[in-house]
N, C-alpha and C positions, 0 to 999 in steps of 0.2 A: 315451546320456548327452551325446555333444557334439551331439547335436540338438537335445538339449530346454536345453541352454545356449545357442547360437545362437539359438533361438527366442525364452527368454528377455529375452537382449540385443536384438535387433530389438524384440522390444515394449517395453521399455527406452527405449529409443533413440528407438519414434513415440511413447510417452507424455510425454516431455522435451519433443518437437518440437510437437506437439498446445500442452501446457502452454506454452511459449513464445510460438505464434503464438495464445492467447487472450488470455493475460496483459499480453506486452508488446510484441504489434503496437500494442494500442489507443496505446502510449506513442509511437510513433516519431517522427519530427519529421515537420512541417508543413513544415520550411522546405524549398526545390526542391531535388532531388537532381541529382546531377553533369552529366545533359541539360538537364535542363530549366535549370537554373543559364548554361550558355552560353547556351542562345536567349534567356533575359532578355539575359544582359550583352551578347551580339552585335544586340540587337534586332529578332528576326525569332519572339520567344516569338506573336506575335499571329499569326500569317500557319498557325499548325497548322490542319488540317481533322480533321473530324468521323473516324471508322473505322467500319465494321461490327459493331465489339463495343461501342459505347459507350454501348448502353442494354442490355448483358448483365446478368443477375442479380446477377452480382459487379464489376459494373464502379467501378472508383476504388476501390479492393479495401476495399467497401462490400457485405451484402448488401441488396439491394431487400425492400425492405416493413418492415423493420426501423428502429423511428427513435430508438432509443437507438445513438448514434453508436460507442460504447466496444465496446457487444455485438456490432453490428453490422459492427466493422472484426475481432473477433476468432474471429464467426462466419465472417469470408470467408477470415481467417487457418487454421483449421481445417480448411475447409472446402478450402483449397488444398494443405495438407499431406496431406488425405486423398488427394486424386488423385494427386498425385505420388507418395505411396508406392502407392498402387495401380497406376498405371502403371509404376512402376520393381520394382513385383515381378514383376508379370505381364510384362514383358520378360526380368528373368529368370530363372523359371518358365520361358519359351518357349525362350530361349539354352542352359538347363539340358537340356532335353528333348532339344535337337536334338544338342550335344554328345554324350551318354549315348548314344544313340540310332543 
């Protein structure tokens, strides 16, 4: 019984988070966030280079090939809460095993 409650709640809890990051990622502001806000007002926002990730699928937490902007920032919202909770279960999944064990 307190499994299948636990369980309940966790999917609970990703469907909130899922609904969240489609809904009202697309909303968030445009204006620069707390980094990027210094190197404007310090003067050095020009001087950033290019990274390794910056032509990724979900880069500008955008996905690629998608050109409805709204779907496309909520698709990458989604699409990022997915991995996260997959990676944060499957660690502990793994922490659980080794404990028990």
């Amino acid at each position: 019984m307190a499994r299948r409650r636990l369980a309940l709640f966790v999917a609970a809890g990703l469907a909130v988070a899922l609904a969240l990051a489609f809904f009202l990622g697309p909303e968030a502001s445009s204006e620069p966030d707390g980094l990027n806000r210094v190197a404007i007002d310090q003067g050095f926002a020009g001087e950033e280079a290019g990274h390794r990730l910056e032509e990724s699928p979900l880069a500008n937490y955008e996905v690629k090939g998608v050109d409805d902007d709204r779907l496309s920032t909520g698709l990458a919202g989604v699409i990022g809460v997915t991995v996260t909770f997959a990676l944060a279960g499957g660690l502990f999944l793994v922490l659980r095993r080794r404990r028990t064990g």
